[in-house]
C-alpha positions as CSV (number, residue, x, y, z in Angstrom):
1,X,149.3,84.6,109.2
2,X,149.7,86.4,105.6
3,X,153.3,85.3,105.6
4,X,151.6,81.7,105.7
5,X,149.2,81.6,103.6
6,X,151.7,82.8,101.1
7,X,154.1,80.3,101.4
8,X,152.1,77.6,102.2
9,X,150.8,78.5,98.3
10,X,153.7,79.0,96.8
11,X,155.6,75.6,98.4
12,X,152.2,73.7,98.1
13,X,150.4,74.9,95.2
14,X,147.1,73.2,94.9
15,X,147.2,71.3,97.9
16,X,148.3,74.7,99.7
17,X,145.0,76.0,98.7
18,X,143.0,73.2,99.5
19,X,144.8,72.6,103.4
20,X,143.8,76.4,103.8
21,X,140.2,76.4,102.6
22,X,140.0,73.8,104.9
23,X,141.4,75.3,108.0
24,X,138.9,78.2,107.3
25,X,135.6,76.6,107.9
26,X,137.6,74.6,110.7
27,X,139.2,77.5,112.7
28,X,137.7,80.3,111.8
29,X,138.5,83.7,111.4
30,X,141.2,82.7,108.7
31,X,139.0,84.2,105.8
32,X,138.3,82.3,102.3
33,X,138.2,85.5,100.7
34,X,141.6,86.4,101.0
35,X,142.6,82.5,100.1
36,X,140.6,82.2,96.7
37,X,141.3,86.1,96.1
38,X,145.0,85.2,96.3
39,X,144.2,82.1,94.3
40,X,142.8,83.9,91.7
41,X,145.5,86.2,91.5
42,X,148.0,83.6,90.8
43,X,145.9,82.1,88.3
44,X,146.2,85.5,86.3
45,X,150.2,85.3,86.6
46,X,150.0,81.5,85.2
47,X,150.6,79.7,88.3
48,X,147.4,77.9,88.5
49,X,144.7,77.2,86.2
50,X,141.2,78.3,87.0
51,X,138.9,75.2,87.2
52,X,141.4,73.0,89.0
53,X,142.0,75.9,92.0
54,X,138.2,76.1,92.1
55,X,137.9,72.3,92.4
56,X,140.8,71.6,95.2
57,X,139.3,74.8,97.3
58,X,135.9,73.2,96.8
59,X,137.4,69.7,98.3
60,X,139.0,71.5,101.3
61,X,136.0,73.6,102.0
62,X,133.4,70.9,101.9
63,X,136.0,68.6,103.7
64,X,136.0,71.3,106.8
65,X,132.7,71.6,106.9
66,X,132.4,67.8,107.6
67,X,134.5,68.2,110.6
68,X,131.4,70.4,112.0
69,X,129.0,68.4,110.6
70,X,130.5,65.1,112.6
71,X,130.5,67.1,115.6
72,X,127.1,67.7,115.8
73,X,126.6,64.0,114.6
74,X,129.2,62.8,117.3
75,X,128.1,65.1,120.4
76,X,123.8,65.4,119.8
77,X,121.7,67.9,121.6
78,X,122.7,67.1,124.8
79,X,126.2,66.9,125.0
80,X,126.7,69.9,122.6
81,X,124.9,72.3,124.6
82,X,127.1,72.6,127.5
83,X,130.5,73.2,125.4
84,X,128.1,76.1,123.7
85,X,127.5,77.4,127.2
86,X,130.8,77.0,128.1
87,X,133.1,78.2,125.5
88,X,130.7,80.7,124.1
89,X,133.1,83.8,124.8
90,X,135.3,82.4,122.6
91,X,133.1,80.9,119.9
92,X,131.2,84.3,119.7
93,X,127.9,82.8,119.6
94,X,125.1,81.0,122.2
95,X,123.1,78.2,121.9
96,X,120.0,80.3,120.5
97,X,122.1,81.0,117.5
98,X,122.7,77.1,117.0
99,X,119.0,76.3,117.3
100,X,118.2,79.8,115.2
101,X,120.3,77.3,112.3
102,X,118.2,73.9,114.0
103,X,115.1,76.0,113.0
104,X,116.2,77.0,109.5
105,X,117.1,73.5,108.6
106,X,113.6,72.1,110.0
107,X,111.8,75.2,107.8
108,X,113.2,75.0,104.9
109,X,114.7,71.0,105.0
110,X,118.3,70.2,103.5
111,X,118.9,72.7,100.8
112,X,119.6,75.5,103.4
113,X,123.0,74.1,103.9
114,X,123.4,75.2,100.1
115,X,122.2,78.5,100.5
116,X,124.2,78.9,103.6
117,X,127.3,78.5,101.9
118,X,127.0,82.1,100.7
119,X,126.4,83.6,104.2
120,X,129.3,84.6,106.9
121,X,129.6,82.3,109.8
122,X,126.3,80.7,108.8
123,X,128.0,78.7,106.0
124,X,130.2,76.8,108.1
125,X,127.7,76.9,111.4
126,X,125.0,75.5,109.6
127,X,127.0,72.2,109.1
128,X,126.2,71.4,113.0
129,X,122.4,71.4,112.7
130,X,122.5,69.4,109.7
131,X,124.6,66.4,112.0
132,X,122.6,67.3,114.8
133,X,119.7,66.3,112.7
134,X,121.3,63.1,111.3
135,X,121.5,64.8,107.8
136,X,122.0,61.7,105.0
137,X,126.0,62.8,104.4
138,X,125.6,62.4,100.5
139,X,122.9,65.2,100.4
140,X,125.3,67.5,102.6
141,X,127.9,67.0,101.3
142,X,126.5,67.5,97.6
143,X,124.7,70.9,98.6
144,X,128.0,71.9,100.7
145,X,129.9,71.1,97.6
146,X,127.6,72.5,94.9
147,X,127.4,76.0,97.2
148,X,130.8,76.2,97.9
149,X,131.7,76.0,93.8
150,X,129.4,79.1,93.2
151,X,130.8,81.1,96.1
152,X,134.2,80.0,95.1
153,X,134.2,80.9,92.2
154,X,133.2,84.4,92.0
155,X,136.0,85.0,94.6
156,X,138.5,83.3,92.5
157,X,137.2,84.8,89.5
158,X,137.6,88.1,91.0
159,X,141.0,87.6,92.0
160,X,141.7,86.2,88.7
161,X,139.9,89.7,87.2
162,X,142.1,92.1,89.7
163,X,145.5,90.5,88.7
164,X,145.1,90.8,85.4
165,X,144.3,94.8,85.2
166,X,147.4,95.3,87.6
167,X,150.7,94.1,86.1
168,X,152.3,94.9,89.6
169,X,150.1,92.8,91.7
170,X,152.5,91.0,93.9
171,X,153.7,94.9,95.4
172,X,150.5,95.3,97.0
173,X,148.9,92.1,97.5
174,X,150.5,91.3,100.4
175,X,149.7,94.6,102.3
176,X,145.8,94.4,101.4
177,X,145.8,90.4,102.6
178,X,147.4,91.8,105.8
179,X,144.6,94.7,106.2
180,X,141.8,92.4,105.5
181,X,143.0,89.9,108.0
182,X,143.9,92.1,110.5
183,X,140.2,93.5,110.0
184,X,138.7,90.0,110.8
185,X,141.0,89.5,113.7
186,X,140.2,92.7,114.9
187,X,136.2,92.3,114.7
188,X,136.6,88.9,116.3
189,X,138.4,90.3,119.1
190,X,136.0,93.1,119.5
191,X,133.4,90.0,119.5
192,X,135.0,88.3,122.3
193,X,135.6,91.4,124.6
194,X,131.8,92.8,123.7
195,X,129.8,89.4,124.3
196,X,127.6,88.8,126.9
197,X,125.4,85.6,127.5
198,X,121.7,86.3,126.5
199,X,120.5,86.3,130.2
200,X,123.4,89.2,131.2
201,X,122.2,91.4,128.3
202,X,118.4,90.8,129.2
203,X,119.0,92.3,132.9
């Protein structure tokens, strides 16, 4: 996966970064911060300018949370639950947890999705409350959008930061990309063969 995420930036360039961010929040556990980290990087060895790699990651981010948002639009309460119940193993998560993010949107109204965005697997889960609800789509995607740039940025920025105080960047990039991947796959995995539905662990 390291292998192509690096080429698909170096062949791509922006739109490389913008396809990726985008598979991220769609099919999860490819991590943005290895992405914008790597991003950031190249912007510190003059491949990419700063503002321009924020805005295309911002546009494939808020872009992949629509998918999730549609879903929830698309499906509703009803026909949603069961594929919850169903593929929950493999989604690492129940239907409690979706109506945990329901009760969060109905608490504390629309700007959760921004504050969200700066949460793991609540910034791109939140999206299916929000079309579950029948969210108005310019208000989610403005605060998906406006709390994507902030958390995008400080990841970029520190990639930008940590290749420019290591001329040799590029030796060990692509082994800490690989460790931090392999970390995520390894803790979904661990996820998958640890979960239990609610009613199993209440026994």
């Amino acid at each position: 996966m390291t292998d192509f995420m690096l080429d698909l930036i170096e062949s791509w360039g922006y739109a490389g970064i913008a396809v990726l961010m985008f598979l991220e929040n769609v099919f999860p556990p490819i991590p943005s911060e290895v992405i914008m980290s790597l991003g950031g990087v190249a912007v510190a060895q003059g491949r990419f300018d700063f503002w321009p790699l924020v805005g295309v990651a911002v546009l494939g981010t808020t872009l992949g949370n629509w998918v999730w948002y549609w879903v929830g639009r698309a499906y509703g309460y009803h026909r949603l639950k069961p594929l919850v119940d169903r593929y929950g193993r493999w989604l690492t998560m129940e239907w409690d947890e979706v109506e945990r993010l329901h009760n969060w949107f109905l608490k504390y109204g629309s700007g959760i999705v921004f504050v969200c965005r700066f949460m793991p697997v609540a910034r791109t889960m939140i999206s299916l409350p929000a079309g579950l609800m029948g969210m108005n789509q310019l208000k989610f995607l403005v605060w998906t959008a406006a709390g994507s740039t902030i958390w995008i940025t400080a990841l970029a920025g520190a990639g930008n930061w940590f290749g420019r105080q290591f001329a040799e960047v590029d030796r060990f990039i692509g082994p800490v990309a690989v460790i931090a991947i392999g970390a995520m796959l390894l803790f979904y995995i661990y996820r998958v063969i640890t979960w239990k539905p609610k009613a199993q662990r209440s026994d």
